[in-house]
C-alpha positions as CSV (number, residue, x, y, z in Angstrom):
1,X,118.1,102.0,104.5
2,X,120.2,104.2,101.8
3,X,118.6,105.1,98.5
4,X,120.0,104.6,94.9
5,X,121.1,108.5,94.3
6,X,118.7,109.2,91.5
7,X,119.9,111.8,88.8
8,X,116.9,111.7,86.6
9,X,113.4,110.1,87.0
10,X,110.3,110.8,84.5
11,X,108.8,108.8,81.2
12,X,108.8,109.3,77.6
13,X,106.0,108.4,75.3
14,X,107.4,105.8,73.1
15,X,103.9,105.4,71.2
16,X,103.8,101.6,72.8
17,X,106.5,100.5,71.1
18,X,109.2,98.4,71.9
19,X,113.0,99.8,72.4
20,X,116.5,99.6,73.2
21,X,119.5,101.5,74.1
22,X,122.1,101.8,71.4
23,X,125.8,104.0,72.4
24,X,126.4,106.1,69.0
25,X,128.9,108.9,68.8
26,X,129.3,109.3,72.7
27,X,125.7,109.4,73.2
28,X,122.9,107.5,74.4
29,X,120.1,106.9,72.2
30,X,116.6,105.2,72.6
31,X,115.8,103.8,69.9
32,X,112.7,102.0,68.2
33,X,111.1,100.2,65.4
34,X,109.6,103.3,63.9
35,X,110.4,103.7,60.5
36,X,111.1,107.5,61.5
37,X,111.9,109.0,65.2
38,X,113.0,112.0,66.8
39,X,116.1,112.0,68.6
40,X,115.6,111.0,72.3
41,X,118.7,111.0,73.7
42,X,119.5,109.1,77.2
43,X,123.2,111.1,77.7
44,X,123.3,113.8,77.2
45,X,119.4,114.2,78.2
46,X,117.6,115.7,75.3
47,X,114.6,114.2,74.3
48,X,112.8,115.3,71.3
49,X,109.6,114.2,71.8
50,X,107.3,116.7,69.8
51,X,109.7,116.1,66.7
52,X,108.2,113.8,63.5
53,X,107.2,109.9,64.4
54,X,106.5,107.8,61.4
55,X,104.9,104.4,62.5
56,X,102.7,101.5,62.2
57,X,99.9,100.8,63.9
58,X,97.6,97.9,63.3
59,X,97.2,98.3,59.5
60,X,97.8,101.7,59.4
61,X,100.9,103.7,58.7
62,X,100.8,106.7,61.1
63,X,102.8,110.1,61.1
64,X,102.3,112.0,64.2
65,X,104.0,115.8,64.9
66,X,103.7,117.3,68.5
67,X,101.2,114.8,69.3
68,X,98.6,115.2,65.7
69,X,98.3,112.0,64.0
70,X,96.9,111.5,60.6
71,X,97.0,108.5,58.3
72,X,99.6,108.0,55.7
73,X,98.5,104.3,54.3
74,X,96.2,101.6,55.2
75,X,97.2,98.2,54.3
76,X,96.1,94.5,56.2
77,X,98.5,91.9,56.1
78,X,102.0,94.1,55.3
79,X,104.4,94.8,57.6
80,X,105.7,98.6,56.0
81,X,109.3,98.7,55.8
82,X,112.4,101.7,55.0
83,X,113.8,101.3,52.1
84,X,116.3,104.7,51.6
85,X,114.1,107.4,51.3
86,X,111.0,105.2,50.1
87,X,108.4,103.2,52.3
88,X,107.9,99.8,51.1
89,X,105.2,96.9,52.0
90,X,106.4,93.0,53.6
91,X,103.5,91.3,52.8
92,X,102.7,88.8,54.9
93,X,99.6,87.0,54.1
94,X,99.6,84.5,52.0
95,X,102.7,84.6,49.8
96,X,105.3,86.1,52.1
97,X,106.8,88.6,49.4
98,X,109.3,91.8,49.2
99,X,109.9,93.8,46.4
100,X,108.2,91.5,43.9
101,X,110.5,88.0,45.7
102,X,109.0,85.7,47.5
103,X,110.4,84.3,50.7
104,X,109.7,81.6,53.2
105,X,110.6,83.2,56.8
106,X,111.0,86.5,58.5
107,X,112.5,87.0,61.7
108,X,112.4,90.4,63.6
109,X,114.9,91.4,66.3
110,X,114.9,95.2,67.4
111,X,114.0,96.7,64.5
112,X,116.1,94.3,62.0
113,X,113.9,92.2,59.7
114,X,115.3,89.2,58.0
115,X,113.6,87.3,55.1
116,X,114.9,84.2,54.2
117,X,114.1,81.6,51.1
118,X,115.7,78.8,49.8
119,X,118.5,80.5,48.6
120,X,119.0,83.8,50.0
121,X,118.7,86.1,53.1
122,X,117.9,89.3,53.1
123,X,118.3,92.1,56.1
124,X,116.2,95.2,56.1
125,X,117.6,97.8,58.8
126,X,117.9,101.5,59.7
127,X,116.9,102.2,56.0
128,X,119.4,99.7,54.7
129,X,119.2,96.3,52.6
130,X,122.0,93.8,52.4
131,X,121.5,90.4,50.7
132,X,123.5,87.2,51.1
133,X,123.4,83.4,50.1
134,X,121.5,81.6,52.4
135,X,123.3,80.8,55.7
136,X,122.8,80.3,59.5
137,X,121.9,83.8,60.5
138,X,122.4,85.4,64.3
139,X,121.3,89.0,64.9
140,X,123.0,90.7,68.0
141,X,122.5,94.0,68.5
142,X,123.6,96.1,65.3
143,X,125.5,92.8,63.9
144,X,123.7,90.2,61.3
145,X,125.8,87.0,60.5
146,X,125.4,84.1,58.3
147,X,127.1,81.1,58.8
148,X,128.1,79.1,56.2
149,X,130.7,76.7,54.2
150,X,133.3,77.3,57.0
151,X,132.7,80.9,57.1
152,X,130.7,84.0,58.4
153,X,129.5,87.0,56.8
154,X,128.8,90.0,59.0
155,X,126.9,93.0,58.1
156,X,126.8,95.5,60.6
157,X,124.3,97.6,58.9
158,X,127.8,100.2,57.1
159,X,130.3,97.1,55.6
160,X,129.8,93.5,55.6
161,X,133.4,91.9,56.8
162,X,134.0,87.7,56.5
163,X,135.1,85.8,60.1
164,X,137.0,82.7,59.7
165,X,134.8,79.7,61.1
166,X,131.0,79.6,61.7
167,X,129.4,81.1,64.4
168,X,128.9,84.6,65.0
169,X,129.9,87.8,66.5
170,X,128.0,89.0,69.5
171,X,129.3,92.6,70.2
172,X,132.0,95.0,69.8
173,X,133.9,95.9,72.6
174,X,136.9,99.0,72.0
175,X,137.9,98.2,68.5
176,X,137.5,94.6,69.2
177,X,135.1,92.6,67.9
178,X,134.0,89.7,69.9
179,X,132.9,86.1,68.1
180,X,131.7,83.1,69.1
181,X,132.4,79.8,67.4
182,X,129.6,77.0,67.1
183,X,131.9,74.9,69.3
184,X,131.0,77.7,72.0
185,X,134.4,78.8,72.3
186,X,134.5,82.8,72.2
187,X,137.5,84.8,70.8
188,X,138.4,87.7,69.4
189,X,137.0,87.7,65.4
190,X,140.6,88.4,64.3
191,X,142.6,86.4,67.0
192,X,142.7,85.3,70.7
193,X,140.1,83.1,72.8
194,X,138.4,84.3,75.3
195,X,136.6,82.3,76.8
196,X,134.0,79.3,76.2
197,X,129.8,79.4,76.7
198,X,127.7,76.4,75.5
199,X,124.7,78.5,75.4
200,X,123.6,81.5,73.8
201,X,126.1,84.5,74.3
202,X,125.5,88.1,73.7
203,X,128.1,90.2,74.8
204,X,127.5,93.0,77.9
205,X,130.0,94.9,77.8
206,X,133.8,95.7,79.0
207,X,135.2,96.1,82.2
208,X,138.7,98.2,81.8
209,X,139.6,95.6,79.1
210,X,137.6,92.6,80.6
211,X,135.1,91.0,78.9
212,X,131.0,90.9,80.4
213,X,129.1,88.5,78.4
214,X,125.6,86.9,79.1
215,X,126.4,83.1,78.4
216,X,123.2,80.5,79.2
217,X,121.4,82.8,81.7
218,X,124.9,83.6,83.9
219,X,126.5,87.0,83.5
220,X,129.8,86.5,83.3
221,X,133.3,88.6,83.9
222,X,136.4,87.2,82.4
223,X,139.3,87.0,85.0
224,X,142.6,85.8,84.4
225,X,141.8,82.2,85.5
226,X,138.2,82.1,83.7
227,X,134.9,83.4,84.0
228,X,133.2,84.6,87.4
229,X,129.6,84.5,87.7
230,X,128.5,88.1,88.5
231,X,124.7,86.8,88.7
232,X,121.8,85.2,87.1
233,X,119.8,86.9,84.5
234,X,117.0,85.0,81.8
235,X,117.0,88.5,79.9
236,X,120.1,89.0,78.4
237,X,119.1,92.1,76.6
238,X,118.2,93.7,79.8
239,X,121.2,93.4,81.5
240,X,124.8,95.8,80.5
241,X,127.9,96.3,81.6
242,X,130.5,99.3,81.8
243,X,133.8,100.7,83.2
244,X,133.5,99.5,86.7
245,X,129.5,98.3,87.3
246,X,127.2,96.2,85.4
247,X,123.3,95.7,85.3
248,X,122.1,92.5,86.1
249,X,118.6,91.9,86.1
250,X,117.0,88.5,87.4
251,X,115.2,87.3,90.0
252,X,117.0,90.5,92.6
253,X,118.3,93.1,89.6
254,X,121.3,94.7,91.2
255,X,124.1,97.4,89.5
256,X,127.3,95.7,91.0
257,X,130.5,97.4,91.6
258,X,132.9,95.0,89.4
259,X,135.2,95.9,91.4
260,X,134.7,95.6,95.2
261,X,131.5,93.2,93.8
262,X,129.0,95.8,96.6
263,X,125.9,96.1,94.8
264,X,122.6,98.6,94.9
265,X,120.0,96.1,95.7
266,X,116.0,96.6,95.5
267,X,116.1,97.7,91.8
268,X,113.0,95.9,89.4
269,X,111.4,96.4,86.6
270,X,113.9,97.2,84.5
271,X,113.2,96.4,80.6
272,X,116.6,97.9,79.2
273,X,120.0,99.1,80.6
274,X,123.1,100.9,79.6
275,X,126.1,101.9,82.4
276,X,128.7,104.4,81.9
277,X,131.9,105.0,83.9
278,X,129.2,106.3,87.0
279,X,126.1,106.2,85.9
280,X,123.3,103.5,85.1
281,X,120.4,104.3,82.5
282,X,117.4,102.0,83.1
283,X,114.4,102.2,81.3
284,X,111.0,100.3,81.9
285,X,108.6,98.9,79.4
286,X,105.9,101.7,79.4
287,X,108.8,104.6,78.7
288,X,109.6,105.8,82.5
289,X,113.4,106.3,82.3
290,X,115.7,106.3,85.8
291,X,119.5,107.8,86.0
292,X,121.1,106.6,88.7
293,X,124.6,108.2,90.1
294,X,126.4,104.3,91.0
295,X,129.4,105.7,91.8
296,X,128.7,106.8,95.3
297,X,125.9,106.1,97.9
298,X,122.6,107.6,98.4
299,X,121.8,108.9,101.4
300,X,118.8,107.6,104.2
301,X,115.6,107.3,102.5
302,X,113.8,109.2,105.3
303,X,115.3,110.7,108.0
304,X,113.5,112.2,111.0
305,X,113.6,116.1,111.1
306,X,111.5,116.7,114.6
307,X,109.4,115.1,116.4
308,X,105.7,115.4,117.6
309,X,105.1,118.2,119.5
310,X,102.3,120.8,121.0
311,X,99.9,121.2,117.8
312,X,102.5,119.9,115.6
313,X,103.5,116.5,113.8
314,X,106.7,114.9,113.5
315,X,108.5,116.2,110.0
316,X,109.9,113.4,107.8
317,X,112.4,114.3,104.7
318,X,112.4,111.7,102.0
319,X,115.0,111.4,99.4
320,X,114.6,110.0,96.4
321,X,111.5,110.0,93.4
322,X,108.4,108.3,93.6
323,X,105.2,107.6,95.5
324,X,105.5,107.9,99.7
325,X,103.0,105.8,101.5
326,X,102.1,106.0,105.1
327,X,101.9,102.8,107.4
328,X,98.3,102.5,109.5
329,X,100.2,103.4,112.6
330,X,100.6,106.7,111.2
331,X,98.5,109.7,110.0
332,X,99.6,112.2,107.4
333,X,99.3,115.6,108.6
334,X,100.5,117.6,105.3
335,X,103.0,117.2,102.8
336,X,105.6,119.7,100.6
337,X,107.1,119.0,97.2
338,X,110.9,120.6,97.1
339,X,114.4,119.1,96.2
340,X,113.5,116.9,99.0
341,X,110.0,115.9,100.3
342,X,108.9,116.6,103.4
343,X,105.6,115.1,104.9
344,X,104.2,116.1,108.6
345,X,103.1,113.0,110.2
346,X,101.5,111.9,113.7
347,X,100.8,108.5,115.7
348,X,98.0,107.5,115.0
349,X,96.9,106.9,118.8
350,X,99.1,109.9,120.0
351,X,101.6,107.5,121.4
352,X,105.1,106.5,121.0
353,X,105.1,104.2,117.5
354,X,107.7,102.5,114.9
355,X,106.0,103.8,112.3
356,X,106.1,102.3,108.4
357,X,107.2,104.7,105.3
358,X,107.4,103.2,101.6
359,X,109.0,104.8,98.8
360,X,108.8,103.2,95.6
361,X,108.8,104.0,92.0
362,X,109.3,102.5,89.0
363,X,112.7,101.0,89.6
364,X,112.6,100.6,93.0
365,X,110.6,100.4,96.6
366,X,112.1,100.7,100.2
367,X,109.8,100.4,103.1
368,X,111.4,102.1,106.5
369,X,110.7,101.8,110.5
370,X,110.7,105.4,111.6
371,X,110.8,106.0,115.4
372,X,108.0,108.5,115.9
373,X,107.6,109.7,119.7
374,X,104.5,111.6,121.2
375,X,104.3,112.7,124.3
376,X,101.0,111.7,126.5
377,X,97.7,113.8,125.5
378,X,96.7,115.6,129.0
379,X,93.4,116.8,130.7
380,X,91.9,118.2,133.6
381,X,88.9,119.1,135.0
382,X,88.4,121.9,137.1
383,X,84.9,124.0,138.9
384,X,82.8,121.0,138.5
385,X,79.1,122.2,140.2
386,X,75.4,120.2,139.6
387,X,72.4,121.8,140.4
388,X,69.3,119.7,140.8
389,X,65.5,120.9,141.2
390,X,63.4,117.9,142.6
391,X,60.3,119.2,141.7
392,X,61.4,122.4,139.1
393,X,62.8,122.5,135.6
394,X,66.2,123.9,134.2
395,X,65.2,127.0,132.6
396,X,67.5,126.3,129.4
397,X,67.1,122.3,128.8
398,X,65.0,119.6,128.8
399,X,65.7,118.3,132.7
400,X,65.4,119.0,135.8
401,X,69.8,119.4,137.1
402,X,72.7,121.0,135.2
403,X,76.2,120.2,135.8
404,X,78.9,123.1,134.8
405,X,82.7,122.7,134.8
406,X,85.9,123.8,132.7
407,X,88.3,121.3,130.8
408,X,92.1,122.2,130.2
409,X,93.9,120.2,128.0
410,X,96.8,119.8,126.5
411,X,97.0,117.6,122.9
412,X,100.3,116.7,121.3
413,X,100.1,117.0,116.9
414,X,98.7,119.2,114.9
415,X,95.3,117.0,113.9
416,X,93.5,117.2,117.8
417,X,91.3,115.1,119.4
418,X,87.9,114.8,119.7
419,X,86.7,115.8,124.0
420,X,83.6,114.2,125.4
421,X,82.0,115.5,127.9
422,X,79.4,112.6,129.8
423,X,76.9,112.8,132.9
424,X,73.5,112.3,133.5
425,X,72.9,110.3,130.1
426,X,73.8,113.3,128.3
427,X,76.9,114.4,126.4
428,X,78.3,117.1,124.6
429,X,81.3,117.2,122.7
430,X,84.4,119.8,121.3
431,X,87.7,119.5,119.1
432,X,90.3,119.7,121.5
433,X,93.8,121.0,119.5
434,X,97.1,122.5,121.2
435,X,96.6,123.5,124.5
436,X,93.7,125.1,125.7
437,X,90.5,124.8,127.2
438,X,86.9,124.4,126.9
439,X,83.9,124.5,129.0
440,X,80.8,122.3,129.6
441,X,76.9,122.6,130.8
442,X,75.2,119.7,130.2
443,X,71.6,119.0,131.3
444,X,69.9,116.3,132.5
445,X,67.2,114.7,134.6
446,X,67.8,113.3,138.3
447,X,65.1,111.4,140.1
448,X,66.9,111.5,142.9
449,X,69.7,113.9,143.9
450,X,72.0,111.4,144.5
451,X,75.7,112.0,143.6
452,X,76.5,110.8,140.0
453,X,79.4,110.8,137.5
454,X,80.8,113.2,135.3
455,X,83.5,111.7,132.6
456,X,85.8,113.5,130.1
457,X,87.7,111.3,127.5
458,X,90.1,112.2,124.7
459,X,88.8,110.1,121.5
460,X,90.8,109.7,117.9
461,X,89.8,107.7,115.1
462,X,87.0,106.1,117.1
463,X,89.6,105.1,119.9
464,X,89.3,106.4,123.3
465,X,92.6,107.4,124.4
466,X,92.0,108.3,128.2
467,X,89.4,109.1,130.5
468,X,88.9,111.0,133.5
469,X,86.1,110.5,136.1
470,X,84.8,112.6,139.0
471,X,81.6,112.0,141.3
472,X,79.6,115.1,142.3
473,X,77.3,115.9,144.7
474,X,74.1,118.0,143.5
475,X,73.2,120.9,145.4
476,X,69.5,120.8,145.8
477,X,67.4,123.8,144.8
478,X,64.2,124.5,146.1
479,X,61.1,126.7,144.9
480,X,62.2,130.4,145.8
481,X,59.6,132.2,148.5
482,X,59.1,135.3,145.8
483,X,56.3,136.2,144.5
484,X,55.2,134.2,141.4
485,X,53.8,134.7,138.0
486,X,50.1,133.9,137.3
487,X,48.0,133.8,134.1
488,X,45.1,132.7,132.8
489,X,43.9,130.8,129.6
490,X,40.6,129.3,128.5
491,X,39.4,126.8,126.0
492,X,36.1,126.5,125.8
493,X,34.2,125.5,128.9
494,X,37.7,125.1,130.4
495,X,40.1,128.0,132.0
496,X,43.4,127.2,133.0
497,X,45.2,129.4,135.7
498,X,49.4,128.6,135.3
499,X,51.5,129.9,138.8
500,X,55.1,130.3,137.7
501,X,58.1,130.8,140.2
502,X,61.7,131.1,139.4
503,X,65.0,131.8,140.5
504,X,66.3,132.6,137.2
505,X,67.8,129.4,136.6
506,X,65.3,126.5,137.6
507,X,61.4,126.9,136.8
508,X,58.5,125.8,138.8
509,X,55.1,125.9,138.0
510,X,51.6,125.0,139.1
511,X,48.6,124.5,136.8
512,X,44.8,124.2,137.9
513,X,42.1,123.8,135.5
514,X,38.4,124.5,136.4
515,X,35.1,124.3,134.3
516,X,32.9,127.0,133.5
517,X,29.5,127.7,131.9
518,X,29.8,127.6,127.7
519,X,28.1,130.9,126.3
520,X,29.7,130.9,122.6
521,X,26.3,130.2,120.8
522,X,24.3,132.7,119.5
523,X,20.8,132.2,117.9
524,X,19.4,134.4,114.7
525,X,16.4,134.5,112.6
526,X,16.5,133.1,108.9
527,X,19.0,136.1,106.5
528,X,20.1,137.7,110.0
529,X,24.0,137.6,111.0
530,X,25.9,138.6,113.4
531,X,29.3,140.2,113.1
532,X,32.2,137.8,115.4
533,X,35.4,140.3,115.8
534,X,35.3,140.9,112.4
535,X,33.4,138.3,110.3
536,X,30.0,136.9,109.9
537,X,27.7,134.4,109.3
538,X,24.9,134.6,107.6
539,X,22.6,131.5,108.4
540,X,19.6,130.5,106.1
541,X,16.6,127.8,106.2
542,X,18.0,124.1,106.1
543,X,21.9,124.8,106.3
544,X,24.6,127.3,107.8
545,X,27.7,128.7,105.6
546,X,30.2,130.8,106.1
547,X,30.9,134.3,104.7
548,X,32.3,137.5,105.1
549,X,30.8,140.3,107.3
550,X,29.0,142.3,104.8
551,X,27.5,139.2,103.0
């Protein structure tokens, strides 16, 4: 799967606002309902963020600088307001009133505020007022109108200009400006028709003269024999249109090449849009902005660099911002960051996988099959030799037999294996990496020396992934004919004698214990002690205690 090609990919702090993309001058803005903002610019990039923000926030009029807030007025129930210069106060509780004049209704539509009465409208926006006789009023993008007595007055926040009939206009394309009759029939405010929409319209956009228009939850292009349906959208003010692609955000939000109609699929989340002559500008609703290069293709999301091999995983380069998850079937050896990423990864089971990578961001998520091979981990066992001492002991264990032998082994990936080494009831167990080899003693008891198994298996992630068995014969050992080791202990009225022989590997050992006369009590007169190696005891009439010799 191919990638959108993304130019740009990071978030602004918007302060939790809302926002939209307005084209002034050449340039792309983001824009909000703060009554003052820094300019953060879309095309060219240049965001301003650390510049002055003047904003309200719950009842609180806020003016934050390079991220310090303080308070510049507390008020409950106003909605505060630019007026020129000045700061003024909506109230909204109770008596809905501005400026001393009460109204009835206030509407709000990216950052324009319309208060209405019986008899007049009034539009507060980008600092500015305009007032009008009370009329049907429309608010698309930067235009007001008010409908009324065969007429429409449009203020588009510089000059207020009259259209003949009521309806009203729902963009500018060029220096056209495009209206739309309460009949539904759209035209040009100064001449031709367009087109017709019996539903809400707000205009896209223009295609090299063509007109883009959301009409009723269809984008729309206008061809010479009538509108064709580009797609299906219930956010008009998400979607856009340009030059040769438009945005189109619905149920599968696509940028389609108006042209050759090929789209880049997979994109969501998208809040607002703006498209240029190769570019698209998408931003979500928490502030993370995405350009996109439309005019040509990305490239594969991942694309396999090598493959597993001795001590080393399979290197994957991903293209394209955002977060990279691996699929269970894989394991993530290590990861670097670079003009493209590039993760080490390894079967999970050392063996040849389709193995699952997701790459999703904001805007977008592609999940990929990656053919991963691996070849087969390998072992061997080599000098395998048991010992068994019916009636001795291994000098270094707990058992009477040892088995020895050597392991080579051979393990594809950088992470390794776990080796297990079984026999006798015992085991004993090593990190097997790479090549190389390891070797085993394990020691046991036999109670008869009978031939019995030895097993080596390769383990991962509580898997075993092969095993290898052998039988082995024990040689028997026997007590040696040399001359053995003999001493003597005694407790009490019982001596011990201990016969030792060895071979310097096994032990054997006889032990005999015989009775002999007690002679440890001695008797004193009343204040007479004897000294015992060292200390005393000094016994008097009716009870015996302990002291020191000179007591």
């Amino acid at each position: 799967m191919r990638s959108p090609k993304f130019l740009y990919y990071g978030k602004t702090d918007i302060r939790r606002m809302d926002h939209w993309l307005t084209w002034k001058d050449g340039a792309l803005l983001i824009e909000t309902p703060a009554l003052k903002q820094p300019k953060l610019s879309l095309w060219p990039f240049d965001l301003q963020e650390g510049g002055e923000w003047i904003y309200q926030k719950g009842e609180n009029l806020v003016r934050e600088v390079d991220g310090r807030q303080e308070v510049l007025r507390k008020a409950a129930g106003v909605r505060f307001v630019r007026v020129g210069e000045d700061i003024e106060q909506v109230r909204l509780i109770g008596h809905l009133e501005f400026l001393g004049e009460e109204y009835d209704e206030v509407q709000e539509y990216l950052g324009t505020i319309v208060l209405l009465n019986g008899k007049k409208v009034t539009v507060l926006s980008g600092g500015k007022t305009w007032s009008t006789d009370r009329g049907k009023v429309t608010v698309r993008g930067k235009y007001v109108s008010v409908a009324k007595n065969g007429l429409t007055d449009v203020w588009n926040g510089e000059e207020v200009f009259t259209v003949n009939g009521e309806g009203y206009v729902v963009g500018q394309v060029s220096s056209r400006v495009v209206f739309r009759e309460k009949n539904g029939i759209v035209r040009e405010a100064g001449g031709g028709i367009i087109g017709f929409c019996g539903g809400d319209t707000y205009l896209l956009g223009e295609t090299r003269g063509r007109t883009v228009i959301w009409c009723g939850g269809s984008v729309r292009l206008l061809m010479r024999d009538g509108w064709r349906e580009l797609g299906k959208s219930a956010s008009p003010l998400s979607c856009s249109a340009g030059e040769n692609f438009a945005v189109i955000v619905g149920e599968e939000t696509t940028i389609t090449n108006i042209f050759d109609f090929s789209k880049v699929s997979g994109l969501r989340r998208v809040y607002r849009s703006a498209v240029d002559e190769k570019r698209a500008f998408l931003t979500s609703e928490d502030g993370t902005l995405g350009i996109l290069d439309v005019s040509e293709e990305g490239g594969e999301v991942v694309n396999v660099l090598s493959q597993v091999t001795e001590g080393r995983g399979a290197k994957l380069a991903i293209s394209g911002p955002g977060e990279v998850k691996i699929g269970n079937e894989l394991v993530e050896v290590a990861r670097e960051d670079g003009e493209e990423m590039v993760i080490e990864v390894e079967p999970r089971w050392l063996e040849p996988v389709v193995g699952k990578v997701t790459v999703e961001n904001m805007f977008w998520s592609s999940i990929n099959e990656v053919w991963i091979e691996a070849p087969p981990p390998q072992v061997e066992v080599e000098g395998v030799e048991a010992k068994v001492a019916p009636l001795g002991k291994y000098k270094y264990g707990e058992g009477n037999s040892v088995v020895f032998l050597k392991v080579h082994y051979s393990i594809p990936g950088a992470i390794g294996c776990s080796l297990i080494v079984e026999a006798m009831g015992k085991s004993q167990a090593f990190i097997a990496k790479g090549k190389g080899e390891c070797s085993a003693r394990l020691v046991g008891t036999l109670s008869q020396p009978s031939p019995f198994e030895v097993r080596v298996s390769l383990r991962r992630f509580e898997k075993v992934l092969t095993t290898l068995s052998k039988t082995v014969t024990p040689t028997i050992i026997n007590k040696p004919d040399s001359q053995p080791v003999r001493s003597k202990s005694r407790w009490g009225n019982v001596e011990e004698e201990r016969t030792v022989w060895t071979d310097g590997e096994f032990v054997w050992s006889a032990i005999s214990r015989n009775q002999v006369d007690y002679r440890g009590v001695l008797f004193r007169r009343v204040g007479e002690y004897s000294e015992i190696i060292g200390g005393g005891w000094r016994k008097e009439l009716g009870r015996c205690c302990g002291g020191e010799g000179n007591s």
